[in-house]
ROMAR-419501 format. One record per residue (C-alpha): residue number from 0; residue in one letter; chain; x, y, z. Coordinates in Angstrom, 3 decimals, always signed. Example, Ala and Ser with C-alpha at 12.3 -4.5 7.8 and 13.67 -1.06 7.14 Angstrom:
BEGIN
{atom 0,"A","A",{+12.300,-4.500,+7.800}} {atom 1,"S","A",{+13.670,-1.060,+7.140}} 
% end
This chain:
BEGIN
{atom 0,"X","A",{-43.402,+88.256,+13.418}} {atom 1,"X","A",{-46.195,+90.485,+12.268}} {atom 2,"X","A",{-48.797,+88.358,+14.731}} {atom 3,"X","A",{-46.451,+89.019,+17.660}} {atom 4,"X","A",{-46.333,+92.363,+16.713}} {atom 5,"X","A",{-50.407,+92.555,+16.516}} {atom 6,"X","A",{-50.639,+90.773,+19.817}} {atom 7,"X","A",{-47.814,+92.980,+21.670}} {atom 8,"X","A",{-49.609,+96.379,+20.407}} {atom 9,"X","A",{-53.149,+94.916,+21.262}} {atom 10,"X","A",{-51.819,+93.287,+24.786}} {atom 11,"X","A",{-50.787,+97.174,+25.839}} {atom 12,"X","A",{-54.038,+98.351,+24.891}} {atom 13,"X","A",{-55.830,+95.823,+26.613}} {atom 14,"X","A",{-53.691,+96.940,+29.816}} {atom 15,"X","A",{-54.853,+100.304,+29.246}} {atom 16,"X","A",{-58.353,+99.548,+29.057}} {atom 17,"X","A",{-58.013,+97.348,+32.496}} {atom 18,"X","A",{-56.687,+100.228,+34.126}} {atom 19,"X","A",{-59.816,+102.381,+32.878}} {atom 20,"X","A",{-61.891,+99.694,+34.742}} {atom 21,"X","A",{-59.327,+99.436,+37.636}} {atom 22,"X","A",{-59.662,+103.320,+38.501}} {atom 23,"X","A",{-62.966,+104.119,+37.159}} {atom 24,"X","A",{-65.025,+101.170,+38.423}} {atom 25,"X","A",{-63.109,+99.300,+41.038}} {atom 26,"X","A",{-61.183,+102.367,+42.761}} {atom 27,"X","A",{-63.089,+102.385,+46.110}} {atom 28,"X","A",{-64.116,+98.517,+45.961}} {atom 29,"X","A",{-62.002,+95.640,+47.699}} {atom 30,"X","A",{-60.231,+94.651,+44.167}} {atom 31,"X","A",{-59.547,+98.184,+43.658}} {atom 32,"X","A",{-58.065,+99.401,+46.680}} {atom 33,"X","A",{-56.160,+96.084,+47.432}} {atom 34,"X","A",{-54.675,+96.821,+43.910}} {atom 35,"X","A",{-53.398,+100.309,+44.514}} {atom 36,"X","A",{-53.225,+99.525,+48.630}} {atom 37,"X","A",{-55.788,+102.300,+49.841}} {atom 38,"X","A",{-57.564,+102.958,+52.425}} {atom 39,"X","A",{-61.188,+102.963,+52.402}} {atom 40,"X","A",{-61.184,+106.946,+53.276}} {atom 41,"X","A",{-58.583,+107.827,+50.557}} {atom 42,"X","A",{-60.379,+105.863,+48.115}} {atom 43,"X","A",{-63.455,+107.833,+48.487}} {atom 44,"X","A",{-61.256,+111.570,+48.763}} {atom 45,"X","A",{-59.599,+110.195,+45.292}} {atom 46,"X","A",{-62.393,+108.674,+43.169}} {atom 47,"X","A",{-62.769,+111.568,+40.825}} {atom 48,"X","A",{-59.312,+111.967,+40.689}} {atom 49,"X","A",{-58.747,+108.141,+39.702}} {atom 50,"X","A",{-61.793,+108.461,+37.428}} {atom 51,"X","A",{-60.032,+110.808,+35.670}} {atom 52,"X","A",{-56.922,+109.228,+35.276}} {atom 53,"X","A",{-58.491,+106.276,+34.197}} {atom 54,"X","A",{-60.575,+107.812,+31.336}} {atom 55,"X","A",{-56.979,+109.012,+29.766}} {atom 56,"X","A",{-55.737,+105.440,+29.913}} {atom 57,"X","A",{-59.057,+104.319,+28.371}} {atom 58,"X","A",{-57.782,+107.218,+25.807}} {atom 59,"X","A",{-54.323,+105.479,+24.955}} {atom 60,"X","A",{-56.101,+102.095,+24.856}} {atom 61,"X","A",{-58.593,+103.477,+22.182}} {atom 62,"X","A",{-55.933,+105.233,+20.492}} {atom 63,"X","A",{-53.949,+102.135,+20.037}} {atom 64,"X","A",{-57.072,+100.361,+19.045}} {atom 65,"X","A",{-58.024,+103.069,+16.272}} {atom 66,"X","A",{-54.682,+103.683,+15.118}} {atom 67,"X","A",{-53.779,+99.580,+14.336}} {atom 68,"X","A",{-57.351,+99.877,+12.852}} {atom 69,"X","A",{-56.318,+102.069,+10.408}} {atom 70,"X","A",{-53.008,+101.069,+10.120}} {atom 71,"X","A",{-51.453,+104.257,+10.683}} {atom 72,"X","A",{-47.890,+103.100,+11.872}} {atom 73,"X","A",{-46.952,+106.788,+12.767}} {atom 74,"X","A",{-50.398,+106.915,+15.360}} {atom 75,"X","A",{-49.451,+103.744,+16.989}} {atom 76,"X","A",{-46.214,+104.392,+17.224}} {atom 77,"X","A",{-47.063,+107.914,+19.134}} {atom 78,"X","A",{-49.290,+106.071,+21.617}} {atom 79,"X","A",{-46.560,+103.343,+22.139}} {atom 80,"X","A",{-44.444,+105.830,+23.186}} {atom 81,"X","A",{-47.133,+108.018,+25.202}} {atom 82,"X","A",{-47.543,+104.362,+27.158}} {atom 83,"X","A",{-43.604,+104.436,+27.788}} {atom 84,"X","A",{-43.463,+107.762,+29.022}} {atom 85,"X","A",{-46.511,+107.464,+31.034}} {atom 86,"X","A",{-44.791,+104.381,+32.702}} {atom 87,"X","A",{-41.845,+105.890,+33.289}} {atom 88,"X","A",{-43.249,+108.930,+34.635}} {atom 89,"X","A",{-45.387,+106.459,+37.315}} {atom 90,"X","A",{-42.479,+104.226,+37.682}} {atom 91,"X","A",{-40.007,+107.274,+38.608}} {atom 92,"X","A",{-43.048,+109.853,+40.732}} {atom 93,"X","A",{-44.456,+106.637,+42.550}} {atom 94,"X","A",{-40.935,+105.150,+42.867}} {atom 95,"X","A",{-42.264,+101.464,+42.212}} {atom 96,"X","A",{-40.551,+99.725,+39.498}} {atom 97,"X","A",{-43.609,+97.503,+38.745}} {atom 98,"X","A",{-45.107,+100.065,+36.993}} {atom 99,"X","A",{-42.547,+100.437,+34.536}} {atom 100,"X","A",{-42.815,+96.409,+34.119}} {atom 101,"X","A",{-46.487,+95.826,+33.546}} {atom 102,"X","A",{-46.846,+99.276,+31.472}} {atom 103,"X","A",{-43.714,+100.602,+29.606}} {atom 104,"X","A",{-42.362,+97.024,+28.514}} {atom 105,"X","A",{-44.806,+95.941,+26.611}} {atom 106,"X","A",{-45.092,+99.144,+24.657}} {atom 107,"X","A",{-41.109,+98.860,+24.462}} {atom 108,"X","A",{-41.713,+95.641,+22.873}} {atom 109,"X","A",{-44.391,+96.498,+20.718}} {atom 110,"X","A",{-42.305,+98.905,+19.132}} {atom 111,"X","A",{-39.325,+96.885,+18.682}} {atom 112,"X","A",{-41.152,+94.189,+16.666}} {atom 113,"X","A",{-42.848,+97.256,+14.752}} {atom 114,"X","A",{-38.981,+98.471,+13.912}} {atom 115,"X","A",{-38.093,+94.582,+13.033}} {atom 116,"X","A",{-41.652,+94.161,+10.856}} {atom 117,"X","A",{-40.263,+97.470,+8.450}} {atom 118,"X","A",{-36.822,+96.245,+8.062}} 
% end
């Protein structure tokens, strides 16, 4: 259970870290904007924007990262749940469901097998 558990907390933060490269790097390339489904036009008016958004994700993803580190249950639990929110939040303002898929239930999961690892 514990290696599921490893691989479900790391899996979110590797997510987190794609969408750093997603929105940083690839936000006004062809992978990029075919991901999100921009234009060329709003890509470029939104770069900084997406930049931005995509260092805080690369700020979960490290958080995860140093938190399982250093096992501090309590730190990884708090980004877990910063990831749920955060997917939620996209899933509900954007009002597409996949977000909530590819970044809530994972971190829903994670924290589940975190709950059945301290029983």
């Amino acid at each position: 259970m514990e290696i599921l558990t490893t691989a479900l907390t790391l899996l979110v933060s590797l997510i987190h870290f794609y969408f750093l490269y997603l929105e940083m790097v690839l936000w006004t390339k062809p992978k990029g904007m075919k991901t999100f489904r921009l234009e060329k036009d709003f890509a470029e008016k939104t770069k900084v924007l997406a930049a931005n958004q995509g260092l805080y994700n690369g700020f979960l993803a490290a958080g995860i990262l140093w938190s399982w580190t250093f096992e501090n249950h309590a730190a990884v639990l708090f980004f877990l749940w910063c990831v749920i929110i955060a997917g939620i939040y996209g899933s509900y303002s954007l009002k597409k469901r996949t977000i909530f898929y590819i970044q809530s239930i994972p971190a829903i999961l994670a924290i589940a097998f975190i709950y059945i690892n301290t029983l």
